[in-house]
C-alpha positions, 0 to 999 in steps of 0.5 A, a space after each residue: 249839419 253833415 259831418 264832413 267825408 274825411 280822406 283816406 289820411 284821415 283829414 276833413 277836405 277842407 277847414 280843418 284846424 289839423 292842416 293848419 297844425 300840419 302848415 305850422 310845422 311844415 318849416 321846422 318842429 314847434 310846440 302848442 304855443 309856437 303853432 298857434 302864433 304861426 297859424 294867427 300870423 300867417 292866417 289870422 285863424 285864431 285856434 284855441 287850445 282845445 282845438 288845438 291839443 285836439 288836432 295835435 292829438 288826432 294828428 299824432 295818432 295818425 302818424 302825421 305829426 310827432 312829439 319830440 324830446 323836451 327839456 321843459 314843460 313846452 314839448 315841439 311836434 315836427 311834421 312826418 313824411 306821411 304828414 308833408 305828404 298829406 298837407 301837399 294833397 290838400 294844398 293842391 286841391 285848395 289851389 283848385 278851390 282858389 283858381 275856380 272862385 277866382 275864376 268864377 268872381 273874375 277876382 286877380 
């Protein structure tokens, strides 16, 4: 299997665990368990904790998430404003995504 062509920000185009962190944050800092229960609420993706911690690692590094101060073991990530602007990139290509299939399946 190919691994997928990642963007100029550092993200795969489509799928990727990391824009799932990046929607989870996008309305206020949360931590690991917090965006896990987001992102299976709001998407019924269930992502595990390795791939978690992975993403939230790979997105830090980029600058696109950032680790808050913690008074307990639980520490939040808030998303950047490299961050906003990469998941505003994606969304808009995955609305081009939805409108073409719907277009194509004649599905409203």
């Amino acid at each position: 299997m190919a691994k997928q062509k990642r963007d100029s920000d550092g993200l795969a185009r489509f799928g990727e665990p990391g824009l799932l962190v990046l929607l989870a944050l996008s309305d206020g800092p949360k931590h690991g368990y917090a965006i896990t229960a987001d992102v299976a609420e709001r998407t019924g993706i269930q992502l595990g904790p390795g791939t978690l911690y992975g993403s939230m690692a790979k997105l830090e590094k980029l600058g696109l998430i950032a680790a808050l101060q913690s008074e307990d073991r639980r520490r939040p990530y808030e998303i950047t404003a490299a961050g906003r602007a990469a998941l505003v990139t994606q969304l808009q290509r995955w609305s081009r995504i939805v409108e073409t299939g719907r277009t194509r399946l004649a599905w409203t």
